[in-house]
GUVOLO-627620 format. One record per residue (C-alpha): z negated, y, x; residue in three letters. Coordinates in steps of 0.25 Angstrom, whole numbers, padded with zeros to 4 digits, always signed. Example, Ala and Ser with C-alpha at 12.3 -4.5 7.8 and 13.67 -1.06 7.14 Angstrom:
<recs>
-0031-0018+0049ALA-0029-0004+0055SER
</recs>
This chain:
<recs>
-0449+0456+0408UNK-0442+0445+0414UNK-0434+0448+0429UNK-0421+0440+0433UNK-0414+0442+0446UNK-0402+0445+0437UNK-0408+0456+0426UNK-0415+0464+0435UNK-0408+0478+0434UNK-0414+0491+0441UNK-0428+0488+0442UNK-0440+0496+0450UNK-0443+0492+0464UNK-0456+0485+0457UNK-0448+0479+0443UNK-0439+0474+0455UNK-0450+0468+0464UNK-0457+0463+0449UNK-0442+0458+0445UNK-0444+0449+0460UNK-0456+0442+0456UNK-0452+0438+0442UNK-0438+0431+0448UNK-0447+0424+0458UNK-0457+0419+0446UNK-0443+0412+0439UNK-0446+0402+0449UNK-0459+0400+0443UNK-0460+0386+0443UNK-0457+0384+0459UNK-0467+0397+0461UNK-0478+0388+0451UNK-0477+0376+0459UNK-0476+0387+0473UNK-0487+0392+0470UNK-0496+0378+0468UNK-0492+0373+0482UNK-0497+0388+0487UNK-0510+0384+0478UNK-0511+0371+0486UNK-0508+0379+0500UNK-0517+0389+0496UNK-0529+0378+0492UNK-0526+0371+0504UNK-0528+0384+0513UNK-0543+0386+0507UNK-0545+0372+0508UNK-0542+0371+0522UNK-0550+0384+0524UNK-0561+0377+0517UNK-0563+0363+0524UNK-0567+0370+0536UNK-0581+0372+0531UNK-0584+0355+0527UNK-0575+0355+0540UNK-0587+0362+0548UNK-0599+0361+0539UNK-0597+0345+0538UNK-0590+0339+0549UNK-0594+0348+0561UNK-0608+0355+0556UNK-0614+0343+0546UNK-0605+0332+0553UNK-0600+0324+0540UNK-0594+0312+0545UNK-0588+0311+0529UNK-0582+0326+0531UNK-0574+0321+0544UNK-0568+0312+0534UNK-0566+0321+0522UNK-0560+0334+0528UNK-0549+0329+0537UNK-0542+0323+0524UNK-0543+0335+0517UNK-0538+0345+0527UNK-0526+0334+0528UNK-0524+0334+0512UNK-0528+0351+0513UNK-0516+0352+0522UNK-0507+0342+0518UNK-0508+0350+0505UNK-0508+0363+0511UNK-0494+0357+0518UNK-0487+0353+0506UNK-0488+0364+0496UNK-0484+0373+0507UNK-0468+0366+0507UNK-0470+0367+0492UNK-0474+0382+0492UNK-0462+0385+0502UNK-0454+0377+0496UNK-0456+0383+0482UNK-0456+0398+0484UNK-0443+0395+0495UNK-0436+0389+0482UNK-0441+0401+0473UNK-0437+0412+0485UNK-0423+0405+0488UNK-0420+0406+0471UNK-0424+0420+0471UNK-0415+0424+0482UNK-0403+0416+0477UNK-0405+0423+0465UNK-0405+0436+0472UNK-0393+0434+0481UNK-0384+0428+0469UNK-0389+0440+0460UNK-0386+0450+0473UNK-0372+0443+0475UNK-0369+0443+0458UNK-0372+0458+0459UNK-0364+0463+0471UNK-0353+0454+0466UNK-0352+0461+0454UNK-0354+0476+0456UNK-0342+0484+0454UNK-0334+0488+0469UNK-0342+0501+0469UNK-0354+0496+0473UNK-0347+0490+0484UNK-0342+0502+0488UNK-0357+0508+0489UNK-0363+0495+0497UNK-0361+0490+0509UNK-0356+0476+0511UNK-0367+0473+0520UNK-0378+0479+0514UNK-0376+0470+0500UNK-0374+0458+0509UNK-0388+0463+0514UNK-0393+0462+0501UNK-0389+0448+0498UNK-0393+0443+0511UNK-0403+0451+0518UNK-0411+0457+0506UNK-0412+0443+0498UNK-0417+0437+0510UNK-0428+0444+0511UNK-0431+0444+0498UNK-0430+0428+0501UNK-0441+0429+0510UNK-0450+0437+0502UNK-0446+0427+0491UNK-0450+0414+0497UNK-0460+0417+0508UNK-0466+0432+0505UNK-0470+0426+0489UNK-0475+0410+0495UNK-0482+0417+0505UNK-0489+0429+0493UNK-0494+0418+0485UNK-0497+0407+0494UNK-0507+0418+0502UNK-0512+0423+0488UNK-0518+0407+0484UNK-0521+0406+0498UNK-0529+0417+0498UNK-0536+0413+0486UNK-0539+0400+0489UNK-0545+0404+0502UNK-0554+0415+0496UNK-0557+0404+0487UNK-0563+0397+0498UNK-0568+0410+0506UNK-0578+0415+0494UNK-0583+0399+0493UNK-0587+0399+0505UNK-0594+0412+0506UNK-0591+0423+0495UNK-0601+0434+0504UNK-0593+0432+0515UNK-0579+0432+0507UNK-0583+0445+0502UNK-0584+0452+0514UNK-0572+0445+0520UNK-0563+0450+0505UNK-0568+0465+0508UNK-0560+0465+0522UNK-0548+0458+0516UNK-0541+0468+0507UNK-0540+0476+0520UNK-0528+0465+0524UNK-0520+0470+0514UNK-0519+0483+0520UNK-0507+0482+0528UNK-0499+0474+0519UNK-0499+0485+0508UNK-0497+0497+0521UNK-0487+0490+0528UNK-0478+0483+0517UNK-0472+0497+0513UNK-0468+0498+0526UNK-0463+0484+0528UNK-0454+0487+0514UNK-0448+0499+0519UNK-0444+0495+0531UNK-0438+0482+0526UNK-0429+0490+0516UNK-0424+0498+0527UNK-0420+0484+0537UNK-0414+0478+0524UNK-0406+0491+0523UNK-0403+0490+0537UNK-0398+0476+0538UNK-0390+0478+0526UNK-0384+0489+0534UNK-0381+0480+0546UNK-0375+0472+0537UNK-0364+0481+0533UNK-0362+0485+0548UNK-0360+0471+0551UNK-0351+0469+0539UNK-0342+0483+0541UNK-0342+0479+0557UNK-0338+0463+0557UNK-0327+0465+0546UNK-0323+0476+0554UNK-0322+0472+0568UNK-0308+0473+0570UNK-0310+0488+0568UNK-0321+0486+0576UNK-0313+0480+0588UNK-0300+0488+0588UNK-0308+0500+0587UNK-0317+0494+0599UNK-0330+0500+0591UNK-0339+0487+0596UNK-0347+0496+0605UNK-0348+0507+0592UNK-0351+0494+0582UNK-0361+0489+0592UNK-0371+0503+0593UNK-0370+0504+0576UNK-0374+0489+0575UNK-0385+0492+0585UNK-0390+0505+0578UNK-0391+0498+0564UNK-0399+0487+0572UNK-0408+0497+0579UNK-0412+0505+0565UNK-0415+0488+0560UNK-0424+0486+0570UNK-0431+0497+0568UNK-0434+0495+0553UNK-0437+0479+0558UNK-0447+0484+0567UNK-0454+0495+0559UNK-0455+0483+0549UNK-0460+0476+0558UNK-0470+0486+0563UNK-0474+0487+0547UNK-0476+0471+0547UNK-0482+0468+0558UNK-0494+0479+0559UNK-0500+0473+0545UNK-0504+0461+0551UNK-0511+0463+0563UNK-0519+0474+0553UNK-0521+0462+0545UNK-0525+0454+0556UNK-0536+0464+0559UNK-0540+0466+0547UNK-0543+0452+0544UNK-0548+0450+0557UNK-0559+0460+0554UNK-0563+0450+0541UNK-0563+0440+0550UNK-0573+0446+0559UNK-0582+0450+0548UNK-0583+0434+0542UNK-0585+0431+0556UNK-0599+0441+0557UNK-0602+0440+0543UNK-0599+0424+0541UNK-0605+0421+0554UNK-0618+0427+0552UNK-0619+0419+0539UNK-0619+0407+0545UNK-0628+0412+0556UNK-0639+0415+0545UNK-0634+0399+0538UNK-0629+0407+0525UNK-0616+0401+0529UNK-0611+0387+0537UNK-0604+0385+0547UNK-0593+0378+0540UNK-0593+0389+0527UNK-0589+0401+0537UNK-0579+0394+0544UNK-0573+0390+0532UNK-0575+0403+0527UNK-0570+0410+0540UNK-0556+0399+0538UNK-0553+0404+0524UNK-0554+0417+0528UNK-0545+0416+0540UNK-0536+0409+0530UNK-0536+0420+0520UNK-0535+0432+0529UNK-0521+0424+0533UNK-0512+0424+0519UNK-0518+0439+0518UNK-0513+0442+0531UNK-0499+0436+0528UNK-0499+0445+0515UNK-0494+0456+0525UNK-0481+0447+0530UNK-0480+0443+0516UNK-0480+0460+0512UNK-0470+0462+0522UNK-0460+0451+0515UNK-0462+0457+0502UNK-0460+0471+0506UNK-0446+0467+0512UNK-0442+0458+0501UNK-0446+0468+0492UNK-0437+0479+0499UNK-0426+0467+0499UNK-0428+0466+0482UNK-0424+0481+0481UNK-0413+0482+0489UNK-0408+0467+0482UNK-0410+0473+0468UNK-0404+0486+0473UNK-0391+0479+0471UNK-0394+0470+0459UNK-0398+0482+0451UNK-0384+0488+0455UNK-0377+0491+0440UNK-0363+0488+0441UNK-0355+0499+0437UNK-0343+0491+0431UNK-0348+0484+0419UNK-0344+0477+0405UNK-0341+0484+0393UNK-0355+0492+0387UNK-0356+0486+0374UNK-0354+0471+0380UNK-0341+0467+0375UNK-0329+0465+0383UNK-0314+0461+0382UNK-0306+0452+0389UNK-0295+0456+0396UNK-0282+0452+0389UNK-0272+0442+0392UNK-0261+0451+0400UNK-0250+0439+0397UNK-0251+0441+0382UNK-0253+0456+0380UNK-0245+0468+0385UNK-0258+0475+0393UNK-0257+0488+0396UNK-0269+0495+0407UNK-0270+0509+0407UNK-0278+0520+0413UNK-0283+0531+0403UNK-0287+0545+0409UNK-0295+0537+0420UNK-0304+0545+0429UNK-0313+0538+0441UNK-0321+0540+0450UNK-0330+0531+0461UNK-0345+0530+0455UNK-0351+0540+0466UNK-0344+0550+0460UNK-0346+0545+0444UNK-0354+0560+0444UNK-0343+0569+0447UNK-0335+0575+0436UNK-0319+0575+0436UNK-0317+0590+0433UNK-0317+0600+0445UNK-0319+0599+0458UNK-0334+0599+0456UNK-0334+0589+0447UNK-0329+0580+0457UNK-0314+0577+0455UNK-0311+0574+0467UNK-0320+0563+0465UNK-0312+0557+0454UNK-0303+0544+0461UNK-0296+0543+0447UNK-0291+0553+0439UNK-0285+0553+0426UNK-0277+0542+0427UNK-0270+0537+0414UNK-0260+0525+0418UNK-0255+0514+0409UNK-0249+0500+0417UNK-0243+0490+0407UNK-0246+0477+0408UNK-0236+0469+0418UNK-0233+0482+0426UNK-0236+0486+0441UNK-0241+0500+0445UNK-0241+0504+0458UNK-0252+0515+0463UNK-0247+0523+0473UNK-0255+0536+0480UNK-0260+0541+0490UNK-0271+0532+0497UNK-0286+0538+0489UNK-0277+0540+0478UNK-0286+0531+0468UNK-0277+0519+0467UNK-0284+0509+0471UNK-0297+0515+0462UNK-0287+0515+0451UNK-0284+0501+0452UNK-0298+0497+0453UNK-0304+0502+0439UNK-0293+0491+0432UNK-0301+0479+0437UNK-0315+0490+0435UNK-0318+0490+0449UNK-0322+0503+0445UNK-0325+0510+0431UNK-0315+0522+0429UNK-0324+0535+0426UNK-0315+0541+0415UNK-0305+0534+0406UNK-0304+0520+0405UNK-0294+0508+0408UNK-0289+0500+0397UNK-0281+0488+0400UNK-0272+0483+0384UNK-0281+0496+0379UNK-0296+0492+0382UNK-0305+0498+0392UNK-0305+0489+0405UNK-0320+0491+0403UNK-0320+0484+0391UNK-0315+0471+0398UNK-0323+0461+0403UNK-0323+0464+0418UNK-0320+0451+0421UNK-0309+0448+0413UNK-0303+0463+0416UNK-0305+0460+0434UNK-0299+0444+0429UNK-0284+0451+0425UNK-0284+0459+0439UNK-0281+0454+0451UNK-0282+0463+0464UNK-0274+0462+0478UNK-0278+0473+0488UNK-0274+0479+0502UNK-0286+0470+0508UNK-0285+0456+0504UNK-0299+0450+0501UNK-0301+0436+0502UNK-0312+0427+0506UNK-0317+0417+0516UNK-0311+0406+0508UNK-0301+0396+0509UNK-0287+0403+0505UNK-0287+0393+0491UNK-0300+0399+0487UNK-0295+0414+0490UNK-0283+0412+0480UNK-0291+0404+0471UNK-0302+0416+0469UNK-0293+0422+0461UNK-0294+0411+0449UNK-0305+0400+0453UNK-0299+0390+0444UNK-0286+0391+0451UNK-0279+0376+0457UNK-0274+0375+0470UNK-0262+0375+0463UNK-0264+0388+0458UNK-0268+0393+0472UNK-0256+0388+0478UNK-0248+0395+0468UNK-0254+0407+0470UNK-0251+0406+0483UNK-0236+0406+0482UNK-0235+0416+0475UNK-0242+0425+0483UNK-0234+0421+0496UNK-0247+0413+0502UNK-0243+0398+0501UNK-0236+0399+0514UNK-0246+0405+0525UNK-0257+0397+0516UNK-0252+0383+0520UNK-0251+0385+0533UNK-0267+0386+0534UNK-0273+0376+0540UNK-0281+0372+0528UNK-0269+0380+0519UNK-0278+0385+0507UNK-0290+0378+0510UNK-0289+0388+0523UNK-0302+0397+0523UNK-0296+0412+0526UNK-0308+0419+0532UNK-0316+0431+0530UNK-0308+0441+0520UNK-0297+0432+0523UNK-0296+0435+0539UNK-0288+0423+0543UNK-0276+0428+0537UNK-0265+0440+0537UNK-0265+0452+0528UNK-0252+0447+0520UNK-0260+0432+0519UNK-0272+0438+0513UNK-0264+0448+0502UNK-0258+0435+0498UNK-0268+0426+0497UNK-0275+0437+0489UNK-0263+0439+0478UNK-0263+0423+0477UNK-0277+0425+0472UNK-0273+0437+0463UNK-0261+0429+0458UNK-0271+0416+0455UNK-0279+0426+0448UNK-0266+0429+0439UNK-0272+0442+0434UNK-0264+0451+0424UNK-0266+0464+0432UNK-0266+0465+0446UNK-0269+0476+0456UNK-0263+0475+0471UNK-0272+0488+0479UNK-0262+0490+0493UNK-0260+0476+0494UNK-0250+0476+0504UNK-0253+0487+0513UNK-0260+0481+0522UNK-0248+0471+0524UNK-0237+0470+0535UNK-0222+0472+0530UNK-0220+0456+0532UNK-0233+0453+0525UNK-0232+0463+0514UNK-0219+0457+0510UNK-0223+0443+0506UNK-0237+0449+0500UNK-0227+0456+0492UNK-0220+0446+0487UNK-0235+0440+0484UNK-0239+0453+0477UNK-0225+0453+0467UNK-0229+0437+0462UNK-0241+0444+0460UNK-0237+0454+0452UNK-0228+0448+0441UNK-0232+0449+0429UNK-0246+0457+0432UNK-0249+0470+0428UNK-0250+0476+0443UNK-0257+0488+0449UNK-0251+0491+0465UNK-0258+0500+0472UNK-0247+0503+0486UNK-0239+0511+0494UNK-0227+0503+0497UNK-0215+0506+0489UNK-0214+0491+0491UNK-0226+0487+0482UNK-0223+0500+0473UNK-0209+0502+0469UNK-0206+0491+0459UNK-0219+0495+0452UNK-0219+0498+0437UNK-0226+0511+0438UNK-0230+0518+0449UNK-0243+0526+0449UNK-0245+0538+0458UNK-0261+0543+0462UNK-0266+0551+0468UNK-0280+0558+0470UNK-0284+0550+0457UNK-0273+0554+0450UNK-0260+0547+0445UNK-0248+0557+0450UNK-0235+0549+0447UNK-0232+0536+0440UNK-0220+0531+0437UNK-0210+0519+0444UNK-0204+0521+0458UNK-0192+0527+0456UNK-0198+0535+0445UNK-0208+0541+0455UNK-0196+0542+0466UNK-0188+0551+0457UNK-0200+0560+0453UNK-0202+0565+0468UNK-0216+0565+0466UNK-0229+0561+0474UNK-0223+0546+0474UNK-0210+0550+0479UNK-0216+0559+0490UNK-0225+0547+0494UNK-0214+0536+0493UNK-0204+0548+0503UNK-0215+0550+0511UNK-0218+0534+0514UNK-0201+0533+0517UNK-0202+0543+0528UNK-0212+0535+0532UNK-0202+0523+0533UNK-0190+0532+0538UNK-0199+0533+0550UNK-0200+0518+0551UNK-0185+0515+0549UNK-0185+0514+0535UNK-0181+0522+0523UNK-0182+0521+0508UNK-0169+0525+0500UNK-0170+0524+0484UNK-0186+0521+0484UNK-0183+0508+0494UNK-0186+0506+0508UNK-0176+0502+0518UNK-0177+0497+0533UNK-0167+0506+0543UNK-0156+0495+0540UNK-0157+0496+0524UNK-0165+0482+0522UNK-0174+0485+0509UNK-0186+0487+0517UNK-0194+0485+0503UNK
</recs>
């Protein structure tokens, strides 16, 4: 079976790990060519190990004027060898560990990127940014220094038995009995090392979202002078990190001074056995120290294996918790049987959307039925809606705040799947679509502007990335943002900050409608988009919001009769439920909820020195108000 970074789905800890390696081999040819400079640095270990009995025997024992000569220029050429193929080894496996990582990050970021906005509503910022930093890291460093390190030890290891059991294969014998005792520690403390390293990856990634919630939130922070309170909660999650550092610490560093012990009783015994060999001149001087060197030598890379464990274990922990995200299935997907339409062009065909006997539901309460109170109906967000919006029109929502308006509007670009019924926009299901060209005839403008930290050109221009700075500009003007925008130092080259941050509410709303009107979708959906806004602001967005409008088939979820009184159909929900549709002064002469609502809201005025008389809103000195 063959693995790729990008087919892998729902694999077993194991298949996973497997999964790893093969991914690593695609890089064969650097890992072949790895591999020879770890041959040449493993050679070059035993050989130096080995020219210690000529170095003895010859030059100090038999005094060999010719070895003086000889033996110097091959521990130069050992070395210089030994130096060379070392850059290339690190060099190599770098290249192969930074591949693998980019590939995992880009797969990470591809996947997040395109799960539906349910599972961001289940994660934690934080905690997936962990995931694409933190977690692939350490995968990084198993990667490029856990795996050079395992198969650079495994031919050192080789080459220096090699030389152990030339020398002397009585004496190696008894050394190899002793040895398999090193290994002790790295299989008893690795398990530990592993559990422990989930539990500091979970608790950084936990950090994470504090700091996130905390920075983007210190203006809360401030005004509700919560510093001190911040401050304890930060130290909390760093006291219950340390802890899990140091117990993986404690697990780390106990198998090497075990090791050390355990070697140091081998070397103890080829002191007394070897010694006593050359005592009894079954053995030379220069064959057990050279035999004593490679020895040494060899107890070291053994040694290391416990380090190299403790990598593994953690990047191993890292691999699950990375894959624990790429495995995620999205829940929104193409149509089953593989074909889907494109949307139809709105400028050439009357498009009608309608909502058919929809029902819906969030996806942590998909197991609840919608008949009886014990069946969950009070779970339901959406109930039997049936809603028909032709094409061109505007519908205004209007409810009470929970009321499902806003999850209404969200299953038309398929942010969500309904759970009963179904969506059709000119008579097919929007599932039958294809999802990009469905989300490419929406456009979206909501109570919080969301832009990036970009200049204010590339913000407008994200809406269509072919557009021309003449488009921009256009764009612009229509949306009422020419003005303030060349007064910028840099005018549209002018980078706006984090979320937008170095301008006003009204500044950002308008600077996002100039990207929905760039994007010149054929249905638009405006979520409480001038809520947030002062009266003075809220006027000229206002004027924005109608050039936006013309011609578009428009969804207005709002509670100013401002926004909502020259729509062509007004839809009334509440708990998931559509109570009274019709126009405004339809729904005024009924005397229903809409009515009620709209009375309520002008006694709110009255006490403010308005009043509305006829459905409109008057200042105390009779100026239309709005």
């Amino acid at each position: 079976m063959k693995y790729s970074i990008f087919n892998i789905k729902n694999l077993e800890h194991k298949d996973r790990y497997k999964a790893l390696f093969y991914i690593i081999c695609e890089h064969w040819k650097r890992l072949f060519f790895a591999m020879l400079c770890m041959v040449v640095v493993a050679g070059s270990t035993a050989a130096s190990a080995y020219l210690v009995k000529p170095m003895l025997d010859d030059i100090f024992v038999n005094q060999d004027s010719n070895g003086l000569k000889f033996i110097p220029l091959a521990a130069i050429t050992v070395f210089l060898l030994k130096g060379l193929a070392t850059y290339g080894q690190n060099y190599l496996m770098s290249y192969v560990g930074e591949s693998v990582i980019k590939s995992f990050r880009d797969r990470l970021y591809e996947q997040i990127i395109a799960l539906p906005l349910s599972f961001f509503h289940q994660e934690k910022t934080g905690t997936l940014m962990s995931r694409i930093t933190n977690d692939v890291n350490i995968v990084k460093a198993m990667v490029s220094s856990a795996v050079t390190s395992l198969l650079r030890d495994f031919f050192t290891v080789i080459g220096l038995t090699c030389v152990i059991f030339y020398m002397d294969w009585r004496l190696a014998v008894w050394a190899f009995l002793i040895l398999p005792l090193a290994f002790y520690p790295i299989i008893a403390f690795g398990r530990r090392v592993r559990r422990f390293s989930t539990g500091c990856q979970e608790a950084m990634a936990d950090i994470n979202v504090f700091l996130h919630e905390t920075l983007s939130g210190a203006k809360v922070v401030k005004i509700f002078t919560m510093e001190a309170y911040e401050k304890e909660r930060f130290r909390g999650k760093t006291d219950h990190l340390f802890r899990l550092e140091m117990k993986s610490v404690i697990a780390k560093s106990l198998s090497s001074p075990v090791m050390e012990f355990l070697g140091g009783v081998g070397i103890a015994f080829i002191i007394w056995f070897g010694g006593s060999r050359v005592i009894n001149g079954t053995s030379t001087t220069g064959t057990f120290f050279s035999f004593l060197t490679a020895v040494m030598m060899l107890y070291d890379p053994v040694k290391k294996l416990s380090n190299l464990n403790n990598a593994i274990q953690e990047g191993l922990a890292a691999v699950t918790r990375i894959y624990d995200v790429i495995e995620q299935k999205p829940e929104i997907s193409e149509a089953k049987d593989g074909k889907s339409y494109e949307l139809p062009c709105f400028k050439q065909e009357n498009i009608e959307i309608r909502f058919e006997n929809l029902f819906f539901k969030y996806i942590e309460d998909q197991n609840s039925g919608k008949n009886g109170d014990k069946d969950g109906k009070d779970s339901w967000v959406l109930r039997n809606i049936n809603l028909s919006v032709k094409q061109g029109d505007v519908v205004a929502l209007v409810g009470m705040s929970g009321g499902g308006k806003t999850s209404l509007v969200n299953l038309i670009p398929r942010f969500y799947d309904v759970t009963e019924g179904r969506i059709t926009i000119g008579g097919i299901d929007i599932k039958e679509f294809d999802l990009s060209s469905l989300r490419s005839k929406i456009s979206i403008v909501t109570q919080e502007p969301i832009l990036f930290n970009e200049s204010v050109k590339e913000n407008i221009r994200y809406g269509r990335l072919d557009a021309s700075d003449y488009d921009i500009e256009n764009a612009a003007r229509a949306a009422f943002a020419h003005d303030f925008i060349v007064r910028f130092p840099k005018g549209y080259e002018t980078i706006i900050g984090e979320l937008g941050s170095r301008l006003s509410g009204g500044e950002k709303q308008r600077i996002c409608i100039a990207r929905a009107l760039i994007k010149d979708a054929p249905i638009l959906i405006l979520d409480e988009a001038t809520s947030a806004l002062d009266v003075e602001a809220e006027q000229v967005v206002q004027k924005a919001l109608a050039n936006l409008m013309k011609g578009r088939t428009t969804f207005v979820i709002a509670h100013r009769l401002s926004t909502i009184a020259h729509a062509d159909k007004i839809i009334l929900i509440n708990n998931g439920q559509i109570v009274e549709f019709g126009t405004h002064d339809e729904l005024m002469n009924i005397g229903g909820e809409y009515f009620k609502m709209q009375q309520k809201r002008a006694d709110n005025l009255n006490r403010k020195g308005r009043a509305m008389i006829g459905g409109k809103i008057y200042n105390d000195n009779f100026t239309t108000a709005s």
